[in-house]
C-alpha positions as CSV (number, residue, x, y, z in Angstrom):
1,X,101.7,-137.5,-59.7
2,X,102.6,-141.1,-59.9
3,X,103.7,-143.3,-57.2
4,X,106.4,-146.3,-57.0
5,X,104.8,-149.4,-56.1
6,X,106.0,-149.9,-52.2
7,X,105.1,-146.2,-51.8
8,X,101.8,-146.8,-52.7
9,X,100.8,-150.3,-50.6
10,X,102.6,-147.7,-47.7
11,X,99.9,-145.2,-48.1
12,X,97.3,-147.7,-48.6
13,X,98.2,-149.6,-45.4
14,X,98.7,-146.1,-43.5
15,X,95.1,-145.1,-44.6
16,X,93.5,-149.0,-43.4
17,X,95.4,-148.9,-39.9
18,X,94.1,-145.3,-39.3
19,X,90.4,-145.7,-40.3
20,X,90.3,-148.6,-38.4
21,X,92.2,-147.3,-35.3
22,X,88.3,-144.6,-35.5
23,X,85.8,-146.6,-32.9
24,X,82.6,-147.3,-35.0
25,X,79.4,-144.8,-34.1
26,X,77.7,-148.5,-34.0
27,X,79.4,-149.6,-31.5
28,X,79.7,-146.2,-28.7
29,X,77.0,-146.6,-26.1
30,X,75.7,-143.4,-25.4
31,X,73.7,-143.0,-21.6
32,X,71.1,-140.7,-21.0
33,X,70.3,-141.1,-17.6
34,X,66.5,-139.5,-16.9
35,X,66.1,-136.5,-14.0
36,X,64.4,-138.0,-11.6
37,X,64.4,-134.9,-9.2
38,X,63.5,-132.1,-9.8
39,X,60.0,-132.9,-9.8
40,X,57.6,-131.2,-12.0
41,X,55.9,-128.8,-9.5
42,X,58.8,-128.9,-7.3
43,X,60.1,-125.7,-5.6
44,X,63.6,-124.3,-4.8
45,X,64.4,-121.4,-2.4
46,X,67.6,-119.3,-3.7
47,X,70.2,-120.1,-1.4
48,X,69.3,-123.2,-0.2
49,X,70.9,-126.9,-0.9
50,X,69.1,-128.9,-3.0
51,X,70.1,-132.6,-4.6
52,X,69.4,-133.3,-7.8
53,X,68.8,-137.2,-8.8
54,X,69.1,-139.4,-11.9
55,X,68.7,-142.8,-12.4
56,X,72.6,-144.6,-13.2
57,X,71.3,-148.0,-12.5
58,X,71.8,-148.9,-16.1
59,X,75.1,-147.8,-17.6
60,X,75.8,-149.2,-20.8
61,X,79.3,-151.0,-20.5
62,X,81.6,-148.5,-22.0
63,X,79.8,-145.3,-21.4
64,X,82.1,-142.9,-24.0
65,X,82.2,-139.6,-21.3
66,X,81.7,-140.3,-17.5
67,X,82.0,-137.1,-16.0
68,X,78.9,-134.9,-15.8
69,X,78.1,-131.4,-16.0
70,X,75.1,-130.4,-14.6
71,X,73.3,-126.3,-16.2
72,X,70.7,-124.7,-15.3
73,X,67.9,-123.3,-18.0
74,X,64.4,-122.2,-18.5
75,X,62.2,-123.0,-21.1
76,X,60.4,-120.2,-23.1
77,X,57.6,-120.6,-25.3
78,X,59.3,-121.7,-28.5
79,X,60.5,-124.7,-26.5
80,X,64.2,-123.5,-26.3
81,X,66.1,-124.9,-23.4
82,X,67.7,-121.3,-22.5
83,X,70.7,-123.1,-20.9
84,X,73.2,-121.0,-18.8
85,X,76.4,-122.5,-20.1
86,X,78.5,-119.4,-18.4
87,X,77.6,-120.3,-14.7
88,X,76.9,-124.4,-14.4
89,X,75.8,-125.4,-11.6
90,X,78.2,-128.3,-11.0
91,X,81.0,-129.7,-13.0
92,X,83.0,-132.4,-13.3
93,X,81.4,-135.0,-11.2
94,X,80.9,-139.0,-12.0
95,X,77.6,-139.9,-13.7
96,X,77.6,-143.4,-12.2
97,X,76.6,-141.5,-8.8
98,X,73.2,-141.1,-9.8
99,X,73.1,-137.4,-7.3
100,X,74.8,-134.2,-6.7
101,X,74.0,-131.4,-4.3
102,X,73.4,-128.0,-5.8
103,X,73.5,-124.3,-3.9
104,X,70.4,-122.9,-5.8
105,X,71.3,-119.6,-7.1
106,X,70.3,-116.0,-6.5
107,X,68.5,-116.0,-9.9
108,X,65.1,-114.3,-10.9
109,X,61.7,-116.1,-9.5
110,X,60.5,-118.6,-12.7
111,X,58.0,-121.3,-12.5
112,X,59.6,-122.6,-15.8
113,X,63.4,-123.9,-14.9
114,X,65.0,-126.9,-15.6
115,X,68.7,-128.9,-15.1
116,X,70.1,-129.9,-18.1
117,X,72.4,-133.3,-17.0
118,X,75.1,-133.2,-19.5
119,X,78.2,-136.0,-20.2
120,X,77.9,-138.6,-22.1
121,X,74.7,-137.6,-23.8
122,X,72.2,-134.9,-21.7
123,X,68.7,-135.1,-20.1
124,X,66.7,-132.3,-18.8
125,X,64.3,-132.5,-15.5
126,X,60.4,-131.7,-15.7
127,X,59.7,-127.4,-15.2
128,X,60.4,-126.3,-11.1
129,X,60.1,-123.2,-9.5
130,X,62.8,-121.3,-8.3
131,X,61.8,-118.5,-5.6
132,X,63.4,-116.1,-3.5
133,X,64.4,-116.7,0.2
């Protein structure tokens, strides 16, 4: 298929304004804010409210997703992260708070859990223990 001249340069200067219209991977900051609590050792009762903490004294300047999401998992032996994606614990709150309170949740006693802190990149806390009331 051949194309006339000024269709051509139209297509060219279509395909130039889009690809540069896409945000260059070099240039998104991505934030990983590190659990600070849970503790490693720390101890949850089912039922209780708990806070979880990360440190957002750092945010790059255009941080790409604000809003976090915040999962809870176990590890296993193989290292897999077993998060629950079907039941987060909280959603849809600002990273830049650096906290949210959690209602720990009737699940089995493990001395292996973690939170996953998910948004604009994720972080998972040390191991805690999550017992019954």
């Amino acid at each position: 298929m051949k194309f006339s001249q000024p269709l051509s340069a139209l297509l060219l200067l279509l395909f130039t304004s889009a690809a540069s219209a896409v945000p260059s991977l070099s240039t998104r900051d991505v934030w990983a804010p590190p659990v600070e609590t849970p503790a490693e050792g720390d101890v949850w009762v089912v039922g209780t409210t708990v806070t979880v903490t990360w440190d957002a004294t750092n945010p790059p300047k255009r941080v790409s997703n604000p809003t976090g999401l915040l999962l809870l998992g176990h590890m296993d032996s193989q290292g897999s992260e077993n998060l629950d994606i079907k039941h987060p614990l909280v959603t849809d709150f600002p990273l830049s708070d650096g906290k949210v309170s959690v209602v720990v949740p009737d699940v089995p006693h493990r001395d292996n859990y973690i939170v996953a802190l998910l948004g604009d990149s994720g972080n998972i806390s040390p191991l805690f223990t999550i017992t019954p009331p």
